[in-house]
C-alpha positions as CSV (number, residue, x, y, z in Angstrom):
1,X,91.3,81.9,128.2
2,X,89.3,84.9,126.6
3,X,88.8,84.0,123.1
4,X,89.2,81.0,120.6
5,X,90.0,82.0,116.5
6,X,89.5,79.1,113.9
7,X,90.8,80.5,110.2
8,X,91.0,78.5,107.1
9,X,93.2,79.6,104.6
10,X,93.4,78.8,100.8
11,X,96.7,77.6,98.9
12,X,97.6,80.9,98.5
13,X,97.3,81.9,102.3
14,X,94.0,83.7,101.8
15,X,91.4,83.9,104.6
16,X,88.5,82.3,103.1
17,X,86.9,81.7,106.7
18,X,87.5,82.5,110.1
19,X,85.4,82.5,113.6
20,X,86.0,83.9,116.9
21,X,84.4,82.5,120.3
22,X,84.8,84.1,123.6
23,X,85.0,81.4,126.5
24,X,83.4,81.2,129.8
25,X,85.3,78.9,132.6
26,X,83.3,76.7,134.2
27,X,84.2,75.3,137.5
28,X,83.0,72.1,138.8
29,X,84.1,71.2,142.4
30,X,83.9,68.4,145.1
31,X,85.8,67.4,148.0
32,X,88.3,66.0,146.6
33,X,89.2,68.2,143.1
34,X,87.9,70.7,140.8
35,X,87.7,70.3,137.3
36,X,87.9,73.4,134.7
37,X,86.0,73.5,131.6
38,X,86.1,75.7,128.3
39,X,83.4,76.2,126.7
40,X,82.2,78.9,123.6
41,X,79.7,81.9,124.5
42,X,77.6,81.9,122.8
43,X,77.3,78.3,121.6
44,X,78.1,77.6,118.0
45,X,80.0,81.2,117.3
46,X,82.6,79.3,115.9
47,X,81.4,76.0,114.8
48,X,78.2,77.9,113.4
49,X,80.5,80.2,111.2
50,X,83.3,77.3,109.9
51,X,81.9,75.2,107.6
52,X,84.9,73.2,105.3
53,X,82.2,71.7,103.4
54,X,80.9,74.6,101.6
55,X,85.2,75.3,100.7
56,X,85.6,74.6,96.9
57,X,87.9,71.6,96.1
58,X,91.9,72.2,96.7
59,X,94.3,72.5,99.7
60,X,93.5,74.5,102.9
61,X,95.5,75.6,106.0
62,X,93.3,75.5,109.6
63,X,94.9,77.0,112.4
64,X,93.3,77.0,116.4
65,X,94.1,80.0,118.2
66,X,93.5,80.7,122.0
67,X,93.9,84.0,124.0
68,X,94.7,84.8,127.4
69,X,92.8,87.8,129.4
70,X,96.3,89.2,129.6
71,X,96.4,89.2,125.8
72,X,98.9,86.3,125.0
73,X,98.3,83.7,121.8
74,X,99.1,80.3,121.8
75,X,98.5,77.9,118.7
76,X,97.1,75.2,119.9
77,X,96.3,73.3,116.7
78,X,97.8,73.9,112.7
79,X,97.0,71.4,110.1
80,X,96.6,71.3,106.7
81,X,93.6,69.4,104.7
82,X,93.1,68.8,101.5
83,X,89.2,69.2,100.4
């Protein structure tokens, strides 16, 4: 994974905010497995820049995004919130 985008959207499908994290893989090992973590570098680029509190009151689209190094998207999480 190469990068992680959290956007919010408005009612009318406006950006009102959006974030971007590059990842770093972290490997843990031992005899008998490895374990892969993700993590955000640096720390807080996205959670630092989404804030949903400071969104006025009405309905809002959030949708997770994750890249590959090979430049592929998946959506790994789309919800919708009211605030």
């Amino acid at each position: 994974m190469d990068a992680v985008t959290v956007t919010i959207k408005d009612a009318a499908g406006n950006i009102v905010q959006e974030a971007t994290g590059r990842t770093v893989r972290h490997v843990n090992s031992s005899r008998e497995f490895k374990l892969q973590q993700f993590v955000t570098d640096p720390a807080g680029a996205i959670l630092g820049k989404i804030d949903p509190n400071a969104l006025a009151a009405g309905q809002y689209k959030c949708t997770v995004v994750c890249r590959l190094n090979g430049g592929r998207e998946f959506v790994v999480r789309d919800f919708e919130f009211t605030k």
